[in-house]
PDB file of N, CA, C and O in Angstrom:
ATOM      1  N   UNK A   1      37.517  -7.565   5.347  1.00  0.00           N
ATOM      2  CA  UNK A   1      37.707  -7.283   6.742  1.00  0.00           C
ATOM      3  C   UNK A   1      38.335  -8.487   7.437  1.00  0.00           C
ATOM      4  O   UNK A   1      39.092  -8.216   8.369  1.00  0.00           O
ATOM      5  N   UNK A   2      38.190  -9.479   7.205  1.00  0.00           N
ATOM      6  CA  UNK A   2      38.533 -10.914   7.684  1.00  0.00           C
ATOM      7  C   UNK A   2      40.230 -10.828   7.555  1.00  0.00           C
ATOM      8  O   UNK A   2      41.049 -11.136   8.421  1.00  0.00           O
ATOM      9  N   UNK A   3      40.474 -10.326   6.235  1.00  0.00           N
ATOM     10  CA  UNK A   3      41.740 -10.745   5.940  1.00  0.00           C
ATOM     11  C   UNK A   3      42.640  -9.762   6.393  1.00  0.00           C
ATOM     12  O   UNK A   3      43.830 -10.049   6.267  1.00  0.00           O
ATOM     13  N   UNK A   4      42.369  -8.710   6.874  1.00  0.00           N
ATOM     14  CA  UNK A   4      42.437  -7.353   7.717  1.00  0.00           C
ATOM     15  C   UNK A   4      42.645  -7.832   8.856  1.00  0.00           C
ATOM     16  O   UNK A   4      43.803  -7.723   9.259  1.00  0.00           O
ATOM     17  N   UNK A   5      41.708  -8.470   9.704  1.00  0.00           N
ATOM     18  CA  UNK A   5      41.997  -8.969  11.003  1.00  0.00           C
ATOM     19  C   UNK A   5      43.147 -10.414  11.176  1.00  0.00           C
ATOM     20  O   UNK A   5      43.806 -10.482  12.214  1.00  0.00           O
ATOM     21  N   UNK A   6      43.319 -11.586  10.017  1.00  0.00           N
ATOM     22  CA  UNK A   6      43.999 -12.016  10.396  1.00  0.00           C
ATOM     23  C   UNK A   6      45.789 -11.706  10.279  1.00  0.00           C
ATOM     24  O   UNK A   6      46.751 -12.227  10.843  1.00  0.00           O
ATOM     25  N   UNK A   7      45.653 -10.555   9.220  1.00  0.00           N
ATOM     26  CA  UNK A   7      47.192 -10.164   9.962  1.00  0.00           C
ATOM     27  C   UNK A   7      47.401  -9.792  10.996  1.00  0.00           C
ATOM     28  O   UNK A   7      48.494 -10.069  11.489  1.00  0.00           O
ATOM     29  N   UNK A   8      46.647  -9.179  11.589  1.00  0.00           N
ATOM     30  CA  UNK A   8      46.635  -8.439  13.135  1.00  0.00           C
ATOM     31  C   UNK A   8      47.369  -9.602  14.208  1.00  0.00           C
ATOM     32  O   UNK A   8      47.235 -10.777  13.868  1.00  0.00           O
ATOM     33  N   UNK A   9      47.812  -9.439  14.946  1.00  0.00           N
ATOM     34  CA  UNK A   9      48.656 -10.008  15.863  1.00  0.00           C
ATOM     35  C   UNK A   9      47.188 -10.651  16.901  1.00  0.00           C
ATOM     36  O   UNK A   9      46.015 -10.331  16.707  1.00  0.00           O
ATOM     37  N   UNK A  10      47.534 -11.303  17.641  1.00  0.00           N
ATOM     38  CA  UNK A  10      47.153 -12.177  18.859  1.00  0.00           C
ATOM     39  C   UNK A  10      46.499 -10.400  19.780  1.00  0.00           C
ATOM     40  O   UNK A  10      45.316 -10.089  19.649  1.00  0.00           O
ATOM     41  N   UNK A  11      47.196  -9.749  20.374  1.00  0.00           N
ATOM     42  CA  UNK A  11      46.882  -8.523  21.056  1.00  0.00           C
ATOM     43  C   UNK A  11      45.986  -7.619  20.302  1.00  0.00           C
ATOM     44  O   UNK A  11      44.937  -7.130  20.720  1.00  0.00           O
ATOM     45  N   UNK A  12      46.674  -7.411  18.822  1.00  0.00           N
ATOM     46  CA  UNK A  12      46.113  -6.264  18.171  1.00  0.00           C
ATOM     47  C   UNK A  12      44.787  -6.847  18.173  1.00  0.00           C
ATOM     48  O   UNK A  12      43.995  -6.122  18.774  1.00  0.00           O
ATOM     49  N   UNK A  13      44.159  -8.138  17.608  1.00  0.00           N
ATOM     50  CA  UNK A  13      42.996  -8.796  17.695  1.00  0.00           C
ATOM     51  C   UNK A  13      42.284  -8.605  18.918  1.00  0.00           C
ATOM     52  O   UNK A  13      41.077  -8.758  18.730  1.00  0.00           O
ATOM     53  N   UNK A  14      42.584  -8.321  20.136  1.00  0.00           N
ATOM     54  CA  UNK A  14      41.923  -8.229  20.784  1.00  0.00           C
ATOM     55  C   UNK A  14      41.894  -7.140  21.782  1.00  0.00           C
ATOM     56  O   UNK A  14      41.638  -7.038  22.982  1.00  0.00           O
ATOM     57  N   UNK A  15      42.270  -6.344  20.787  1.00  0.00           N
ATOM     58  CA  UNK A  15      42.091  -5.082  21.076  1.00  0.00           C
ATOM     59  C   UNK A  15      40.695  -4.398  20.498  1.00  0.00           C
ATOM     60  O   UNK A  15      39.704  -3.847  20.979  1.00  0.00           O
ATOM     61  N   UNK A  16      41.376  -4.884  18.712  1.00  0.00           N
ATOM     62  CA  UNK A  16      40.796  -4.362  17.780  1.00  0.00           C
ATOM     63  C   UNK A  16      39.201  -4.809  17.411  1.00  0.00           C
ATOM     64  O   UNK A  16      38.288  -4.090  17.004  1.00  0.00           O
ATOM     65  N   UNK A  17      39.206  -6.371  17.728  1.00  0.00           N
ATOM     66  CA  UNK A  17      38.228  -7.169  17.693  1.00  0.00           C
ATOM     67  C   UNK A  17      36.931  -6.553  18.489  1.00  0.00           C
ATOM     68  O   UNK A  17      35.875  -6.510  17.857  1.00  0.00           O
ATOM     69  N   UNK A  18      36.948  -6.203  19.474  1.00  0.00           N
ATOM     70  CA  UNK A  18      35.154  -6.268  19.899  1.00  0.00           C
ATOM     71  C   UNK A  18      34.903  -4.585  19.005  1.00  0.00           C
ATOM     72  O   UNK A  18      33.873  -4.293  18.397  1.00  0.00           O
ATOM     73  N   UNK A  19      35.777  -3.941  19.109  1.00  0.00           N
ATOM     74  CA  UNK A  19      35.749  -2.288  18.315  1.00  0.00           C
ATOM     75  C   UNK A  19      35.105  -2.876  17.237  1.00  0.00           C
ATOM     76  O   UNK A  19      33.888  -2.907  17.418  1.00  0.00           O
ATOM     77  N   UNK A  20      35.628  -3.566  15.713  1.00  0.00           N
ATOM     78  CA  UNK A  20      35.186  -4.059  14.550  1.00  0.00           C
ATOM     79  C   UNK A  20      33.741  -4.704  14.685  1.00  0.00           C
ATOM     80  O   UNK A  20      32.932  -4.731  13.758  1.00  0.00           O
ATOM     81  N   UNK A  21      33.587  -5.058  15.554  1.00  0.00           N
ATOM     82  CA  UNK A  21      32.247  -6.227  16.438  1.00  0.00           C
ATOM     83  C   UNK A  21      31.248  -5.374  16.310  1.00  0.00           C
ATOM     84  O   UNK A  21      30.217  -5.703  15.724  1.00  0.00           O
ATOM     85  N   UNK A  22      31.437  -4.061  16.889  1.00  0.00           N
ATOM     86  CA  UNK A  22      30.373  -3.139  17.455  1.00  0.00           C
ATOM     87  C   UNK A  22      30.197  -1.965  16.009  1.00  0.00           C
ATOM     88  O   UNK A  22      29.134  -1.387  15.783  1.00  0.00           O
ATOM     89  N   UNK A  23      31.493  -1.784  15.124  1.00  0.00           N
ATOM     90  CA  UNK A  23      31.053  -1.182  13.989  1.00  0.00           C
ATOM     91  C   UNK A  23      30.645  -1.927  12.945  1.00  0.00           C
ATOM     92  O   UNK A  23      30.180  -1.341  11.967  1.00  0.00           O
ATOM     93  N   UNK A  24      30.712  -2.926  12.955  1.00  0.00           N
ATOM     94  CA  UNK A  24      29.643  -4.253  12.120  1.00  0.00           C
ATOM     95  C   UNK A  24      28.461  -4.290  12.073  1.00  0.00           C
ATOM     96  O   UNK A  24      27.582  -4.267  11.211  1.00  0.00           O
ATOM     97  N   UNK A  25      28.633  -4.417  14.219  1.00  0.00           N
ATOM     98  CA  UNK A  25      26.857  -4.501  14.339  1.00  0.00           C
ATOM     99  C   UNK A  25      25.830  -3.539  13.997  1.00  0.00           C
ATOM    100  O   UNK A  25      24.637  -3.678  13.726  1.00  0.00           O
ATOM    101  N   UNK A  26      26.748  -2.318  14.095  1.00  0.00           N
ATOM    102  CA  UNK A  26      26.151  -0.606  14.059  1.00  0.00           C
ATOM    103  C   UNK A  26      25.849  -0.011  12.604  1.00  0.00           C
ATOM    104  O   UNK A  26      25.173   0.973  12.302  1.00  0.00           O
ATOM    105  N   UNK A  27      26.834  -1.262  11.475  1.00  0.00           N
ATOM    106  CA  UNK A  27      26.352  -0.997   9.848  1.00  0.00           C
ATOM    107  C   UNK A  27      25.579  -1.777   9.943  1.00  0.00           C
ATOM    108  O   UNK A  27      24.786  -1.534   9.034  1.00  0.00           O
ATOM    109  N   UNK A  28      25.143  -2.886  10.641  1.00  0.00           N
ATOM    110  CA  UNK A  28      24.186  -3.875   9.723  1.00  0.00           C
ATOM    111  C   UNK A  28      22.952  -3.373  10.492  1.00  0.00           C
ATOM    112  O   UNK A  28      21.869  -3.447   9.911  1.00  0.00           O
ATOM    113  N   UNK A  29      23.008  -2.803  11.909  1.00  0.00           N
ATOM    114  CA  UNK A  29      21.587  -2.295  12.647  1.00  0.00           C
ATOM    115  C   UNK A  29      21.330  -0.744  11.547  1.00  0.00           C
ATOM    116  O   UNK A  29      20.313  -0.687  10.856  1.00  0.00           O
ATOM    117  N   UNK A  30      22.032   0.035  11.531  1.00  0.00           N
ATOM    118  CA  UNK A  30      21.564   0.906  10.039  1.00  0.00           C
ATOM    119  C   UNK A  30      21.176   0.697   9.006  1.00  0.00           C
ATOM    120  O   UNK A  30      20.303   1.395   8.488  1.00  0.00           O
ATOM    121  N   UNK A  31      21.646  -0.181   8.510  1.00  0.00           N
ATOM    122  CA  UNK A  31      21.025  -1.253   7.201  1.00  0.00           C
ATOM    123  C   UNK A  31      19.456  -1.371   7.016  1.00  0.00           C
ATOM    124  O   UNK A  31      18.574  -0.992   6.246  1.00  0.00           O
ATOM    125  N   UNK A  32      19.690  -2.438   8.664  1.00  0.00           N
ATOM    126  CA  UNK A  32      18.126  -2.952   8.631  1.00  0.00           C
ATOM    127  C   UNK A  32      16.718  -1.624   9.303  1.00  0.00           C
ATOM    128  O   UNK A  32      15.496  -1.493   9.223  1.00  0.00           O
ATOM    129  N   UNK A  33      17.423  -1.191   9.680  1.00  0.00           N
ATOM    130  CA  UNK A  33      16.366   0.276   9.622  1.00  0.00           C
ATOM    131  C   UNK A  33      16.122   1.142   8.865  1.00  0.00           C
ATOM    132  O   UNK A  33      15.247   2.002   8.962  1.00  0.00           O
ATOM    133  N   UNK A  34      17.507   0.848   7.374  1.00  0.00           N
ATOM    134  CA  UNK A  34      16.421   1.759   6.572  1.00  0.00           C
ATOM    135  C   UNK A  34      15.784   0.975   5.818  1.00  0.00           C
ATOM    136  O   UNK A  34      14.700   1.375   5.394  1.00  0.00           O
ATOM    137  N   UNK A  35      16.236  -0.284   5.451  1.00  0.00           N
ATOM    138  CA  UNK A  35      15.052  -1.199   5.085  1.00  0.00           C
ATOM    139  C   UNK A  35      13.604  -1.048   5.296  1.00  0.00           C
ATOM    140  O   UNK A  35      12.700  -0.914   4.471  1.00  0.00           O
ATOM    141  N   UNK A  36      13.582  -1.098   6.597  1.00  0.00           N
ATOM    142  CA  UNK A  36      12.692  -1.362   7.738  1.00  0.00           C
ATOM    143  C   UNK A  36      11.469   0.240   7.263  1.00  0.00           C
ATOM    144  O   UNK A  36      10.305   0.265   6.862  1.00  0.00           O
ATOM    145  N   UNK A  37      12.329   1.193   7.526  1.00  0.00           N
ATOM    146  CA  UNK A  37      12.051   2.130   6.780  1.00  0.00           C
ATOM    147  C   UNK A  37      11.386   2.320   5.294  1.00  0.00           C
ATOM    148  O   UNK A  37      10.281   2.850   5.183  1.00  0.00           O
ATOM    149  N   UNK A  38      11.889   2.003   4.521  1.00  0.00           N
ATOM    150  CA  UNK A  38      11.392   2.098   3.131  1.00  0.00           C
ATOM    151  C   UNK A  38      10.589   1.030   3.268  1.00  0.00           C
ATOM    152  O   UNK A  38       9.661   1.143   2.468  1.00  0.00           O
ATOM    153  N   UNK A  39      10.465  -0.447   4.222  1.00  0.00           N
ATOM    154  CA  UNK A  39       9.444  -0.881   3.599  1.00  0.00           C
ATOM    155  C   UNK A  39       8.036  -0.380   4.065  1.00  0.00           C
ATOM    156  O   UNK A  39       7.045  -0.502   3.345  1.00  0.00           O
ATOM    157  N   UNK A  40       7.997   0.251   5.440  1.00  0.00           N
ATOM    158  CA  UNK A  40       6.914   1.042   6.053  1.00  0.00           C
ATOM    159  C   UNK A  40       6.335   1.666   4.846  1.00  0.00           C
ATOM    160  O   UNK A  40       5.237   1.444   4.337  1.00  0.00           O
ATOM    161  N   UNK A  41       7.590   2.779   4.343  1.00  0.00           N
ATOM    162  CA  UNK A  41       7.257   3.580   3.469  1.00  0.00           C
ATOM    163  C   UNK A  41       5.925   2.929   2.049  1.00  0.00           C
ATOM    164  O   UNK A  41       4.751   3.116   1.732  1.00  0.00           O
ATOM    165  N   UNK A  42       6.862   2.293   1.707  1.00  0.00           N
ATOM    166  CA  UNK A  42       6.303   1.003   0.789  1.00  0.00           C
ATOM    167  C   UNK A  42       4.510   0.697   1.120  1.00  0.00           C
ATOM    168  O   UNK A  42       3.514   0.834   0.410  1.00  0.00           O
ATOM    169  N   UNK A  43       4.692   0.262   2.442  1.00  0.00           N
ATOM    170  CA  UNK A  43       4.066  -0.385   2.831  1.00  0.00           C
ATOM    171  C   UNK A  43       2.423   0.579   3.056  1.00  0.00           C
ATOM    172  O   UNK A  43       1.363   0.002   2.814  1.00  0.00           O
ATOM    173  N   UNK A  44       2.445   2.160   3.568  1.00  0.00           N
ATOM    174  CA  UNK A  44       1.490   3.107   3.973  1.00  0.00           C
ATOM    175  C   UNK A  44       1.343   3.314   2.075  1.00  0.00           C
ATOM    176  O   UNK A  44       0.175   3.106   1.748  1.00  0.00           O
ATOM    177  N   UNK A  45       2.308   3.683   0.775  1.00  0.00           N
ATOM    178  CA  UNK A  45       1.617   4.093   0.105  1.00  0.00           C
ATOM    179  C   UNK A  45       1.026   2.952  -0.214  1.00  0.00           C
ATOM    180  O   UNK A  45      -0.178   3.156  -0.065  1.00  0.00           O
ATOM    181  N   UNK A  46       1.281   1.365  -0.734  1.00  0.00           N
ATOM    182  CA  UNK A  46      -0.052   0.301  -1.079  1.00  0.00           C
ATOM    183  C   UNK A  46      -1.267   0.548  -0.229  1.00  0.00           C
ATOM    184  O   UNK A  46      -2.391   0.713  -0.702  1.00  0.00           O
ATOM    185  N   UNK A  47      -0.971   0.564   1.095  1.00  0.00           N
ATOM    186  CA  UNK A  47      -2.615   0.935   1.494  1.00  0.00           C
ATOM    187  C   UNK A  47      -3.174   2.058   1.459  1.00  0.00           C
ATOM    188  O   UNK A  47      -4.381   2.092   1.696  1.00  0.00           O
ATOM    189  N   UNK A  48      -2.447   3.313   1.150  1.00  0.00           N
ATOM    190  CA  UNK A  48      -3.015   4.588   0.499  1.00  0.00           C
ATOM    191  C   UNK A  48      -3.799   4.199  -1.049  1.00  0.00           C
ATOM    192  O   UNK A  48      -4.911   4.623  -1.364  1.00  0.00           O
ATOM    193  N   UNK A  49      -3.042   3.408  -1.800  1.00  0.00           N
ATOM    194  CA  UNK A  49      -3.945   3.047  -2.989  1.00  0.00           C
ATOM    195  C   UNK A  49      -5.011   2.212  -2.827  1.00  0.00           C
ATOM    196  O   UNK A  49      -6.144   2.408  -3.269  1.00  0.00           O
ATOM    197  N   UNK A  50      -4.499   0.944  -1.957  1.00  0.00           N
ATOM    198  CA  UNK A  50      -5.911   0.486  -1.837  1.00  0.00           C
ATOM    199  C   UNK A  50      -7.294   1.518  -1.263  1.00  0.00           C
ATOM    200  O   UNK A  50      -8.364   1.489  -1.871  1.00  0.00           O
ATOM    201  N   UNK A  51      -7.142   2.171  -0.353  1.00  0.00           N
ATOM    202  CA  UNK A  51      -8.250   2.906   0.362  1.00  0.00           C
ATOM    203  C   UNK A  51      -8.857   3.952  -1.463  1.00  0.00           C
ATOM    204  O   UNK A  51     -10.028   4.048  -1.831  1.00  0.00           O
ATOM    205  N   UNK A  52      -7.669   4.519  -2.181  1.00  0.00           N
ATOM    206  CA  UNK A  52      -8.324   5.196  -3.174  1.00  0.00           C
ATOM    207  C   UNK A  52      -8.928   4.222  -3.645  1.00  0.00           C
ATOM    208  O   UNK A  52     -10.123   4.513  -3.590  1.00  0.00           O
ATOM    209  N   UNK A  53      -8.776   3.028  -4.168  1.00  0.00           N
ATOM    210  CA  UNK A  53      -9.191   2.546  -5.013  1.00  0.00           C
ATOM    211  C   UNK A  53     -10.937   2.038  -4.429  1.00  0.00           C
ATOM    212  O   UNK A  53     -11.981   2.082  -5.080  1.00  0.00           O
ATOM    213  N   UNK A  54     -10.728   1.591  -3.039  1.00  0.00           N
ATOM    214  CA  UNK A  54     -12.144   1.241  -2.390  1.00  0.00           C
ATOM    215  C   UNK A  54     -12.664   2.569  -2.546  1.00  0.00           C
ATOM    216  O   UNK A  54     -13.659   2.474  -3.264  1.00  0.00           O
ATOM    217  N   UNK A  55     -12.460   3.785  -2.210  1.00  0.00           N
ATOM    218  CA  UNK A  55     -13.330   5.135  -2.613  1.00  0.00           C
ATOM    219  C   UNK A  55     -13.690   4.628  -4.214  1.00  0.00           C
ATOM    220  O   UNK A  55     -14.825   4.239  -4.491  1.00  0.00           O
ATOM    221  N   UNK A  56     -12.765   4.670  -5.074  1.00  0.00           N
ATOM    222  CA  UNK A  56     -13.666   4.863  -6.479  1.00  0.00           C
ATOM    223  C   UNK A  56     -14.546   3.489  -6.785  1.00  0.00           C
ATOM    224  O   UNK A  56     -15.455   3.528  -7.615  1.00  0.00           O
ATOM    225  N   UNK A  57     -14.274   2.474  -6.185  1.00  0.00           N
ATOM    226  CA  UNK A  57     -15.123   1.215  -5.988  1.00  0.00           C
ATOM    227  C   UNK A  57     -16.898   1.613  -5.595  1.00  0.00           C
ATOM    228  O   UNK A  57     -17.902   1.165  -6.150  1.00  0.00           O
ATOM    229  N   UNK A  58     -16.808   2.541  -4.519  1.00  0.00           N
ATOM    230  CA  UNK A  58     -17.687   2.925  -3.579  1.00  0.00           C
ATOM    231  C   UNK A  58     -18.429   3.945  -4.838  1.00  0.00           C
ATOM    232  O   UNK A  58     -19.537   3.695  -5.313  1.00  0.00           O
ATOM    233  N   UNK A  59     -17.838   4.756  -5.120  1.00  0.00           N
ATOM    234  CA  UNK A  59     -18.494   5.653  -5.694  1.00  0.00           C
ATOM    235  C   UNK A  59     -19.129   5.093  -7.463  1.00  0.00           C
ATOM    236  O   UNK A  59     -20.014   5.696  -8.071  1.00  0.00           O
ATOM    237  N   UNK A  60     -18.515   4.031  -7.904  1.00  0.00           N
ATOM    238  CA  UNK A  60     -19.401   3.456  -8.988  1.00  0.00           C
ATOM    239  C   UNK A  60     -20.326   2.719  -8.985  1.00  0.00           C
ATOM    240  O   UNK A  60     -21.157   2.636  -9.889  1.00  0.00           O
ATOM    241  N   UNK A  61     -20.305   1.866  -7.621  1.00  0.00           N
ATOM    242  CA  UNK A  61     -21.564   1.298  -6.878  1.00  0.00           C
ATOM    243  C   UNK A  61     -22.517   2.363  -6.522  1.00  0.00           C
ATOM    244  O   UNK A  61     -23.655   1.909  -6.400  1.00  0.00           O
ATOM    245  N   UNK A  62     -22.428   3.623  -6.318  1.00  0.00           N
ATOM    246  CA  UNK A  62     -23.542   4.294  -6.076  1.00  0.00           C
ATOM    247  C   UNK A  62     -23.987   4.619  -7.351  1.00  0.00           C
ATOM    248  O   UNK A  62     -25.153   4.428  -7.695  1.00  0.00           O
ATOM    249  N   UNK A  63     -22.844   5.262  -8.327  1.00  0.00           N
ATOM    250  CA  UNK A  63     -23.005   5.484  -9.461  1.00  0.00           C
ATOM    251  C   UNK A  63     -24.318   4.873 -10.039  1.00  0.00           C
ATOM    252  O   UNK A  63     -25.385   5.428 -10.300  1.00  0.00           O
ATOM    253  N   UNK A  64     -23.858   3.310 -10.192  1.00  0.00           N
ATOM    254  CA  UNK A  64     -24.274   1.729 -10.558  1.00  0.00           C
ATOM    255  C   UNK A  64     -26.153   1.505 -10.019  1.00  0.00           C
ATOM    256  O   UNK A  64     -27.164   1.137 -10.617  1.00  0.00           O
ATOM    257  N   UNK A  65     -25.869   1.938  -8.666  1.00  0.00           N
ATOM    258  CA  UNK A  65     -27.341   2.183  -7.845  1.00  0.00           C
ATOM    259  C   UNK A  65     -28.058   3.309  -8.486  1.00  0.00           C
ATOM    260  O   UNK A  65     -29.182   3.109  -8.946  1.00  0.00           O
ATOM    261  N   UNK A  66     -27.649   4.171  -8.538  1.00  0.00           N
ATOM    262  CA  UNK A  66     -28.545   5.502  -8.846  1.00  0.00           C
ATOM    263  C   UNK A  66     -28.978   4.880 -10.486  1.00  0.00           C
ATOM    264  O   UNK A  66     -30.154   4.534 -10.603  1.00  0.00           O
ATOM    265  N   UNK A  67     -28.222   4.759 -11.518  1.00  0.00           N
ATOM    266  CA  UNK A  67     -28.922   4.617 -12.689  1.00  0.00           C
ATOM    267  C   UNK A  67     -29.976   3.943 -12.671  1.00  0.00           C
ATOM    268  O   UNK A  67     -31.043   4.300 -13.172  1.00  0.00           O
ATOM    269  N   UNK A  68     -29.698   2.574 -11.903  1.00  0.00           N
ATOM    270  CA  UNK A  68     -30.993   1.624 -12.184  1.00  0.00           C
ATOM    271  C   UNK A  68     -31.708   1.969 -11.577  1.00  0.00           C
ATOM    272  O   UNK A  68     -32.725   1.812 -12.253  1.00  0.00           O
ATOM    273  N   UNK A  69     -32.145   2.610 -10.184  1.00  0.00           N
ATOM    274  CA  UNK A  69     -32.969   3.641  -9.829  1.00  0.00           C
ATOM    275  C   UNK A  69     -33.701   4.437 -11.174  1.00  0.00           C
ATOM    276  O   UNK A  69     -34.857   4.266 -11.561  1.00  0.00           O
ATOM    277  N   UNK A  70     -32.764   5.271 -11.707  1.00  0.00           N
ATOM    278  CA  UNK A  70     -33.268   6.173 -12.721  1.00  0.00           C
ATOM    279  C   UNK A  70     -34.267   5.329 -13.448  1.00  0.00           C
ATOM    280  O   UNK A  70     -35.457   5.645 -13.460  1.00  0.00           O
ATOM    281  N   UNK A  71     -33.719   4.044 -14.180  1.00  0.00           N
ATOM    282  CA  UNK A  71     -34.063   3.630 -14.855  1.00  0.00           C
ATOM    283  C   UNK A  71     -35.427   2.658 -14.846  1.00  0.00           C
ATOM    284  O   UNK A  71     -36.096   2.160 -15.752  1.00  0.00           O
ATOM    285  N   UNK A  72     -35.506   2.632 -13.539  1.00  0.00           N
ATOM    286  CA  UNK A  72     -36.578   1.801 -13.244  1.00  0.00           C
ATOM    287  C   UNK A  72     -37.681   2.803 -12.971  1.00  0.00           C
ATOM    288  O   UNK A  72     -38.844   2.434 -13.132  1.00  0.00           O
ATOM    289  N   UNK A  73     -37.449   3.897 -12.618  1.00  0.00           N
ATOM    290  CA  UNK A  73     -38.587   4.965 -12.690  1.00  0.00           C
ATOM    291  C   UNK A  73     -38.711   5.271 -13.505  1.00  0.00           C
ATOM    292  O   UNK A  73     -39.752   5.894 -13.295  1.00  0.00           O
ATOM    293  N   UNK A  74     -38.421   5.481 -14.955  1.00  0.00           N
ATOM    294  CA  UNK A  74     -38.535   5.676 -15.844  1.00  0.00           C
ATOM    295  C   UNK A  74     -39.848   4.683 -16.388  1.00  0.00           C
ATOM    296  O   UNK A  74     -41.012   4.907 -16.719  1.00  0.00           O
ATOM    297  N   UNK A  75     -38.746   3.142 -16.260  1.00  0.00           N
ATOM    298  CA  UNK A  75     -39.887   2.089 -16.710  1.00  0.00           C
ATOM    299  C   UNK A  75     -41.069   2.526 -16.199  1.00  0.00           C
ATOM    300  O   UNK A  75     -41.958   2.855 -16.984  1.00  0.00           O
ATOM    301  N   UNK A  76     -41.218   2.581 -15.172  1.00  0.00           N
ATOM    302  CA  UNK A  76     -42.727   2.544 -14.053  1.00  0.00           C
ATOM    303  C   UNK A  76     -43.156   3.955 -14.986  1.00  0.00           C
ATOM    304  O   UNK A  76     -44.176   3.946 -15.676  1.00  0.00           O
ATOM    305  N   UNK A  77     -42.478   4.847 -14.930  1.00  0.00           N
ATOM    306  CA  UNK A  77     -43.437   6.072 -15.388  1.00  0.00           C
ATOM    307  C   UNK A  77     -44.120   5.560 -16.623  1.00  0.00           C
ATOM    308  O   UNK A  77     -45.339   5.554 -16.790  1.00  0.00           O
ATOM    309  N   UNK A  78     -43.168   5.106 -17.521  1.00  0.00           N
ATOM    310  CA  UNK A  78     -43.680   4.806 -19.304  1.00  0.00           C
ATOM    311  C   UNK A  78     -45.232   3.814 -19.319  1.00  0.00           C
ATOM    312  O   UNK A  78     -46.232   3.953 -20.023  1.00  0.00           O
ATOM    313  N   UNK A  79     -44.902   2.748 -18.177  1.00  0.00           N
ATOM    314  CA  UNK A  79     -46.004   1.968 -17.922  1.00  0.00           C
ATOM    315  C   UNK A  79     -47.360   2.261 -17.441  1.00  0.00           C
ATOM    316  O   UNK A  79     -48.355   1.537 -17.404  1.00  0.00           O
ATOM    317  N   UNK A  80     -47.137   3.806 -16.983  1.00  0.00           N
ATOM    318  CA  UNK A  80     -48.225   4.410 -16.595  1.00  0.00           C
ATOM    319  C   UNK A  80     -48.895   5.225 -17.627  1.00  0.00           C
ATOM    320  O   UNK A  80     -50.119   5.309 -17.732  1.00  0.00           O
ATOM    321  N   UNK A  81     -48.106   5.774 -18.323  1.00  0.00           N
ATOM    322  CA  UNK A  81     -48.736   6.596 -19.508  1.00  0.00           C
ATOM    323  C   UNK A  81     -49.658   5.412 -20.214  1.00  0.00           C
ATOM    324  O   UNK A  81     -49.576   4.186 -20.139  1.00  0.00           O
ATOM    325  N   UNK A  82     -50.707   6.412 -21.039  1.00  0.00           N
ATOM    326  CA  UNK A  82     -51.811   5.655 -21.772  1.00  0.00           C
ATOM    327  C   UNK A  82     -50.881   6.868 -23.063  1.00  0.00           C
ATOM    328  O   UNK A  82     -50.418   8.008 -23.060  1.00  0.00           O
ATOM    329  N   UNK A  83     -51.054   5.516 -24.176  1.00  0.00           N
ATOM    330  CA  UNK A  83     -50.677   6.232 -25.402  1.00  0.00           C
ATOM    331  C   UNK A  83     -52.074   7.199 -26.214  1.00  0.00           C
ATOM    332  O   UNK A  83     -53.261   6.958 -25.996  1.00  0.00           O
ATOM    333  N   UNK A  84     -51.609   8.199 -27.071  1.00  0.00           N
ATOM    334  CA  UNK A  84     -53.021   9.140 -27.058  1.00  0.00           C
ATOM    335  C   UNK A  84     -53.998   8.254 -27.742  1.00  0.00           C
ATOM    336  O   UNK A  84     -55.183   8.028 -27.497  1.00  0.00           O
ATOM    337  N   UNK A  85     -53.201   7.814 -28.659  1.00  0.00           N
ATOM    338  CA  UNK A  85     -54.760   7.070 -29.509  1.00  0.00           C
ATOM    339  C   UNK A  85     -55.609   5.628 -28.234  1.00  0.00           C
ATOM    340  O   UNK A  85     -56.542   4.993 -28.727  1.00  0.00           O
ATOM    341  N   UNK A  86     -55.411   5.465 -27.537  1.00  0.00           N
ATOM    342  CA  UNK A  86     -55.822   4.739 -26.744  1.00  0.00           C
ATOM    343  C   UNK A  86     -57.205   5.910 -25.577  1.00  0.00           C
ATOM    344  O   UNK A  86     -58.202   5.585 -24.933  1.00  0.00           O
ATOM    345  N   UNK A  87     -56.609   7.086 -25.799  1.00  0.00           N
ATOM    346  CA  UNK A  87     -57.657   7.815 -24.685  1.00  0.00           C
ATOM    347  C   UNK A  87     -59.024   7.930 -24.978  1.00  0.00           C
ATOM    348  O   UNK A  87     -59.368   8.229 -26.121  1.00  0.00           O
ATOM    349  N   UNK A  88     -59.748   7.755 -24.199  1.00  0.00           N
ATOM    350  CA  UNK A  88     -61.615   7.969 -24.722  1.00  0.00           C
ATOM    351  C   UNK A  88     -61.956   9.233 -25.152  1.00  0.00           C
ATOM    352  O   UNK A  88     -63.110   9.475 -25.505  1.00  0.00           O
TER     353      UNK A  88
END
């Protein structure tokens, strides 16, 4: 484009010049919006994964809770039983 404009004459340049100015500015402001764009895009699915991933985080911690629950009632129950040969 440079080498486009310096053949252009003294007039044609400034004719042509702020026109080229404003379709420059108007590719590079499209540019940076779809950038801008895809990185949003980008940007909502990483925190869509993070939030799944804190759900399945969440749900193996309960998981994680409930067994040893289980398991500790269990203990307590076993500790309560009297084995038979022990009964009067």
């Amino acid at each position: 484009m440079i080498a486009w404009t310096a053949k252009l004459g003294t007039r044609e340049m400034a004719e042509t010049g702020p026109k080229i100015m404003q379709d420059l500015t108007s590719v590079v402001h499209t540019l940076l919006q779809q950038m801008q764009d895809k990185f949003q895009t980008m940007s909502n699915q990483i925190i869509g994964k993070i939030d799944d991933m804190s759900s399945h985080i969440d749900d193996l911690e309960k998981n994680i809770v409930d067994r040893m629950t289980q398991a500790w009632v269990e203990e307590l129950e076993g500790e309560n039983k009297i084995p038979a040969t022990q009964k009067s």
